[in-house]
C-alpha positions as a Markdown table, in Angstrom:
| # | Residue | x | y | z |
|---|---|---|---|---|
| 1 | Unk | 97.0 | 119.2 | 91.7 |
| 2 | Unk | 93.9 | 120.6 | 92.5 |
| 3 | Unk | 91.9 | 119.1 | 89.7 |
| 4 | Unk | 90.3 | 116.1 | 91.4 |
| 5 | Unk | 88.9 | 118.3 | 93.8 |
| 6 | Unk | 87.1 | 120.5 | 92.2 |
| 7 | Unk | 85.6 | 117.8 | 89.4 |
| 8 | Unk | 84.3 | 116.1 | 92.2 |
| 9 | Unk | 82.2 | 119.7 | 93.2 |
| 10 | Unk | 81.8 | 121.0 | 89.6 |
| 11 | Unk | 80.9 | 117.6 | 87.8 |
| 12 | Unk | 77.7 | 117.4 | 89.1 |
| 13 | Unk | 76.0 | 120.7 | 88.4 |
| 14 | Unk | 78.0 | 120.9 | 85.3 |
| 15 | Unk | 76.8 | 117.5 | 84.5 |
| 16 | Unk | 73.2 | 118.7 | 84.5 |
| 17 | Unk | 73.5 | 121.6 | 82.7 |
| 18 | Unk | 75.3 | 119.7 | 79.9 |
| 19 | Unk | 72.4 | 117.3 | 79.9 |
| 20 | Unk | 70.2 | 119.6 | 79.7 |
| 21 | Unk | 72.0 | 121.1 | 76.3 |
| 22 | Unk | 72.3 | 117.9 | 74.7 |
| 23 | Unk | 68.4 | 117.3 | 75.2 |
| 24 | Unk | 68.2 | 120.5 | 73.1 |
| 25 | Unk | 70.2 | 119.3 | 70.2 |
| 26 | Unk | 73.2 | 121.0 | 71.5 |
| 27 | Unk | 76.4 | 119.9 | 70.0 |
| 28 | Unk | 79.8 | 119.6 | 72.5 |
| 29 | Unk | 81.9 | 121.4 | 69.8 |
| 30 | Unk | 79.2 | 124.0 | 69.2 |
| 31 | Unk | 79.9 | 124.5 | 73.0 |
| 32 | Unk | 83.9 | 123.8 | 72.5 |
| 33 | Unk | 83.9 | 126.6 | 69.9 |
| 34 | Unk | 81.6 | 129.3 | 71.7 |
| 35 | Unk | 83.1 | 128.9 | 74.7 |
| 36 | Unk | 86.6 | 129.8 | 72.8 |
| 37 | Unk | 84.9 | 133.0 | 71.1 |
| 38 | Unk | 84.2 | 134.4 | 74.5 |
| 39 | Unk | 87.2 | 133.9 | 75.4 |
| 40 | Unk | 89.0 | 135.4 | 73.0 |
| 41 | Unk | 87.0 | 138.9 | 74.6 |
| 42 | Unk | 89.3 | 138.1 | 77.7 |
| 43 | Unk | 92.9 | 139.4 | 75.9 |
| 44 | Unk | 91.0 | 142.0 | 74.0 |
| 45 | Unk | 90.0 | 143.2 | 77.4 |
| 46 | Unk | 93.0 | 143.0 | 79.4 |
| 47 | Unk | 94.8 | 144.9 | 76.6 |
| 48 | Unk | 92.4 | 147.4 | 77.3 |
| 49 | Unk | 92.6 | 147.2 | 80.9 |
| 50 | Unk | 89.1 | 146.7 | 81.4 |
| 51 | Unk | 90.0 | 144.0 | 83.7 |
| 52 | Unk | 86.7 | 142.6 | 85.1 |
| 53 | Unk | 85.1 | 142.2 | 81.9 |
| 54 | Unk | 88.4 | 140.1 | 81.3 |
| 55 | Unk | 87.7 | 138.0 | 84.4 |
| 56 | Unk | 84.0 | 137.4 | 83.3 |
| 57 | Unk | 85.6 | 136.0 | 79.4 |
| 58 | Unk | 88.0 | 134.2 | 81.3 |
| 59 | Unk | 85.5 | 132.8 | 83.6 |
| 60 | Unk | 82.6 | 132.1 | 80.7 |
| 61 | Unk | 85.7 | 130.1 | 78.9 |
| 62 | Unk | 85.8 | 128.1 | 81.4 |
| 63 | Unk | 82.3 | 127.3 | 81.9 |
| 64 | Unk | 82.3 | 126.2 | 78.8 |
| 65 | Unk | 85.4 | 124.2 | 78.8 |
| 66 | Unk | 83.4 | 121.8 | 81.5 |
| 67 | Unk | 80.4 | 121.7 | 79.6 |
| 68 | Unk | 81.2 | 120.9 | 76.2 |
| 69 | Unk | 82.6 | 117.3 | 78.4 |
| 70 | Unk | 79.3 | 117.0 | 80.2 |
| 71 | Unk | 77.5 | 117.5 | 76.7 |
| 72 | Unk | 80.0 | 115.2 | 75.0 |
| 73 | Unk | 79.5 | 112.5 | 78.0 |
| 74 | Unk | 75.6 | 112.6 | 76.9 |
| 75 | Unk | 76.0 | 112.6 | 73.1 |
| 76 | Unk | 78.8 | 111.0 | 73.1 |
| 77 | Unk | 83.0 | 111.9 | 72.8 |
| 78 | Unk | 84.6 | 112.9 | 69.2 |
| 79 | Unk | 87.9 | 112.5 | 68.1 |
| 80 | Unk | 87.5 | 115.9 | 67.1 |
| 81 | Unk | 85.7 | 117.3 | 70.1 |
| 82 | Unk | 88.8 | 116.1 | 71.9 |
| 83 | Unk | 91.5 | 117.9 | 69.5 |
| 84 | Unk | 89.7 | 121.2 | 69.8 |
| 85 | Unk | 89.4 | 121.3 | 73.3 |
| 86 | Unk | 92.9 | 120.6 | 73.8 |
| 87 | Unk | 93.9 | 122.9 | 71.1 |
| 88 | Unk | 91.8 | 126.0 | 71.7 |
| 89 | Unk | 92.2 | 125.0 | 75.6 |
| 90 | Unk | 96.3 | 126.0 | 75.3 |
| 91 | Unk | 95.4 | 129.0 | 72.8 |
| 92 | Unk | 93.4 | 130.6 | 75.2 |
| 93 | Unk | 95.6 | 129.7 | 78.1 |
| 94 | Unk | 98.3 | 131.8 | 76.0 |
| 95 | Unk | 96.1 | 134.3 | 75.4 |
| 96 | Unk | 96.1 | 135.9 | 79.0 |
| 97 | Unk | 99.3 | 136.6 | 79.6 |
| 98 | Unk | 99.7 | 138.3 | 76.2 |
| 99 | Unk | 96.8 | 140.6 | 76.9 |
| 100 | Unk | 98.2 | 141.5 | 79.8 |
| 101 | Unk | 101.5 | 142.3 | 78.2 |
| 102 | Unk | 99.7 | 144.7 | 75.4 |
| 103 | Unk | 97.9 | 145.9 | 78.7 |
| 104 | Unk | 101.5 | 147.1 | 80.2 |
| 105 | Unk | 104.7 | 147.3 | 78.5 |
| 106 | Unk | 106.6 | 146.6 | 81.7 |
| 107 | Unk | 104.4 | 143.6 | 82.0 |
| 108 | Unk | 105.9 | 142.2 | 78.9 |
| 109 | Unk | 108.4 | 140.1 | 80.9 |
| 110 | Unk | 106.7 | 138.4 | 83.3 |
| 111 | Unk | 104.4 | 138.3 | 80.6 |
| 112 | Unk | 106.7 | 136.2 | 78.2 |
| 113 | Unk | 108.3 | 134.1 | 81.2 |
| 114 | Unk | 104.8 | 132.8 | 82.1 |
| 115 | Unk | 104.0 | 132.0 | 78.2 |
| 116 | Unk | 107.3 | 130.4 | 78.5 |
| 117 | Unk | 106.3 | 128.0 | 81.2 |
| 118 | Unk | 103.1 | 127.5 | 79.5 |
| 119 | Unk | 105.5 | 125.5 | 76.7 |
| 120 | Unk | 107.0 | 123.5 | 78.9 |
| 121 | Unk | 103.4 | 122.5 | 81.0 |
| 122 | Unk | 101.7 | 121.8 | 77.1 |
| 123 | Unk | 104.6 | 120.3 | 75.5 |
| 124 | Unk | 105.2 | 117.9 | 78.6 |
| 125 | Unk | 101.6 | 117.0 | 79.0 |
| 126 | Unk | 101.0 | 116.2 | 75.2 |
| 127 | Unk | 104.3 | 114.7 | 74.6 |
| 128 | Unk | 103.4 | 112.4 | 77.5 |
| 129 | Unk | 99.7 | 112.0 | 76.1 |
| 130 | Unk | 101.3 | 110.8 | 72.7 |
| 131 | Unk | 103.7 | 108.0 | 73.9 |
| 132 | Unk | 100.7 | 107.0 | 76.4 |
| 133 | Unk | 98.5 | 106.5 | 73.7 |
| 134 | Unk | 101.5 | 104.7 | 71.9 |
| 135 | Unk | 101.3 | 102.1 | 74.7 |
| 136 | Unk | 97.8 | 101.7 | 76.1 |
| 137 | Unk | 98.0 | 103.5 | 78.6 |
| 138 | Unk | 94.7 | 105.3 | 80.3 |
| 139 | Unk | 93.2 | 107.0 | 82.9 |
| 140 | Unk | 90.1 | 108.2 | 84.4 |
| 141 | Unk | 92.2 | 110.9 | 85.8 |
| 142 | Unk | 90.3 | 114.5 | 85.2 |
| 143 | Unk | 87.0 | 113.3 | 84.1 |
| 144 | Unk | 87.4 | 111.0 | 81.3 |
| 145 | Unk | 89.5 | 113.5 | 78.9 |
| 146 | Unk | 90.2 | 112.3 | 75.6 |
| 147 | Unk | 94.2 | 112.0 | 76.5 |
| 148 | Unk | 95.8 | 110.4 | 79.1 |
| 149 | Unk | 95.5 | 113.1 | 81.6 |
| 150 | Unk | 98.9 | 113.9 | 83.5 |
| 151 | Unk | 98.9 | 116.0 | 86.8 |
| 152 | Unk | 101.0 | 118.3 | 88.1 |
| 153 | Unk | 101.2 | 121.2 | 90.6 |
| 154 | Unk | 99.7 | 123.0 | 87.6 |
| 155 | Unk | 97.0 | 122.3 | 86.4 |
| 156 | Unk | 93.5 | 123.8 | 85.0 |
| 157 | Unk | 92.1 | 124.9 | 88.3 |
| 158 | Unk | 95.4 | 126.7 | 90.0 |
| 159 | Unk | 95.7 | 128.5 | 86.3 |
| 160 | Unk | 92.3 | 129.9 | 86.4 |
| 161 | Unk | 92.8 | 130.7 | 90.4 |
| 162 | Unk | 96.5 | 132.5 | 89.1 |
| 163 | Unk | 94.1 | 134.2 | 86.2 |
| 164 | Unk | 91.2 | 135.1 | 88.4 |
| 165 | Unk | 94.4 | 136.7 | 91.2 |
| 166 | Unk | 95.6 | 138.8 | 88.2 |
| 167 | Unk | 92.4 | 140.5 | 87.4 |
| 168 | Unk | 91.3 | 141.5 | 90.6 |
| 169 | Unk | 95.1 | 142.4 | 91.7 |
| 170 | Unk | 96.7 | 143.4 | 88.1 |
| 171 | Unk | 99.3 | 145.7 | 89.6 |
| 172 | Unk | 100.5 | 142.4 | 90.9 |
| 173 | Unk | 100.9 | 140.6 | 87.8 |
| 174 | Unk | 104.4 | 140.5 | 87.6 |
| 175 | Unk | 104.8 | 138.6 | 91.1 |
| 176 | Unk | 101.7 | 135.8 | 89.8 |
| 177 | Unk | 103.6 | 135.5 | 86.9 |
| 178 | Unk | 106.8 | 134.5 | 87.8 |
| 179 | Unk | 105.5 | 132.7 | 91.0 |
| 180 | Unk | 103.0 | 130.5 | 88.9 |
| 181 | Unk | 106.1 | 130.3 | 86.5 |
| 182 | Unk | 108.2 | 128.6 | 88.4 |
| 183 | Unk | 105.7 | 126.4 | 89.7 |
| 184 | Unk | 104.6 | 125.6 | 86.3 |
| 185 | Unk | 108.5 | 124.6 | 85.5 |
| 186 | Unk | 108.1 | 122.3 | 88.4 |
| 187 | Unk | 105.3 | 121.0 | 86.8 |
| 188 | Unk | 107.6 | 120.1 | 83.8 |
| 189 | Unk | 110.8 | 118.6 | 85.5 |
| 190 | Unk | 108.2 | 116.3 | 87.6 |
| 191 | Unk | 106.1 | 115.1 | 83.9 |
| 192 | Unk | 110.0 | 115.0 | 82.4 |
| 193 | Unk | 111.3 | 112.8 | 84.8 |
| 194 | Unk | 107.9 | 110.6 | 84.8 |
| 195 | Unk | 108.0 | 109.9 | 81.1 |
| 196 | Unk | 111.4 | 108.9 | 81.4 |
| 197 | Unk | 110.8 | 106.8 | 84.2 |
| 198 | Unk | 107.7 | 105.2 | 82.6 |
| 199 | Unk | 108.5 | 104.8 | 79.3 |
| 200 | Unk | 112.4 | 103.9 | 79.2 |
| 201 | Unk | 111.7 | 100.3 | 79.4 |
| 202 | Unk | 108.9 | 100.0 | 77.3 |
């Protein structure tokens, strides 16, 4: 939902700094893949409880995750740059909550309930992405991504704000979790029902 919004104030910064690597010879998956390595550190950490240097993996990700585009917008896009930022996108999305159920047992719950929800959000938005593809469908929708880019009311920049809540508040986890669960169902039955809608007479 809130995606838009904050392209239009990261894109341009971002898009400079991604220049700037791609002057150097910088590949976007080179990017794509370090910026996945970091943050893998963020589960390790949270199962440790060491939750702000969890916070700074997440956030380093995430860095990353906009600039391998803004390198890839410069060198230009890959087939295969697009695969492994989706891919290693939703691994390290399912990453968090499980370090935060090795953190806690009693997290272990919420924990799965929000990895549940990440299923339906991922399995929605690719399932969608497939049969747009199928059809010719596009849109510039989130910066030019390599699939057609569905919204929701979750998306990449309320996940990293439930993330970035989690590690400053972690005895709170349980409540983020199934809050940003439901929502994140919500986010399903609205991507269900426009697939259906857009696609039945196709």
């Amino acid at each position: 939902m809130l995606d838009p919004l904050a392209r239009r104030l990261i894109d341009p910064p971002l898009n400079r700094m991604g220049a700037a690597l791609a002057a150097r010879g910088v590949a976007a998956n080179t990017v794509t893949i370090a910026g996945f390595a970091i943050g893998l550190a963020a589960p390790l950490a949270l199962a440790f409880e060491a939750y702000l240097w969890a916070l700074a993996a997440i956030l380093l990700n995430r860095l990353a995750d906009g600039l391998d585009g803004a390198v890839a917008r410069v060198r230009g896009p890959s087939d295969v740059g697009g695969f492994l930022d989706i891919v290693l996108d939703f691994v390290f999305y399912a990453g968090v909550p499980l370090g935060f159920a090795f953190a806690r047992p009693d997290f272990a719950l919420p924990a799965a309930f929000l990895l549940a929800s990440f299923m339906g959000t991922a399995s929605s938005f690719l399932a969608f992405a497939v049969f747009a593809a199928k059809h010719g469908l596009n849109t510039g929708r989130g910066g030019g991504k390599a699939l057609y880019y569905l919204g929701g009311l979750t998306e990449g920049t309320e996940t990293i704000a439930c993330f970035v809540a989690c590690c400053l508040f972690p005895a709170l986890f349980p409540y983020f979790a199934y809050g940003f669960g439901l929502l994140c169902w919500l986010t399903t039955v609205s991507r269900v029902l426009a697939g259906v809608r857009i696609f039945r007479n196709r």
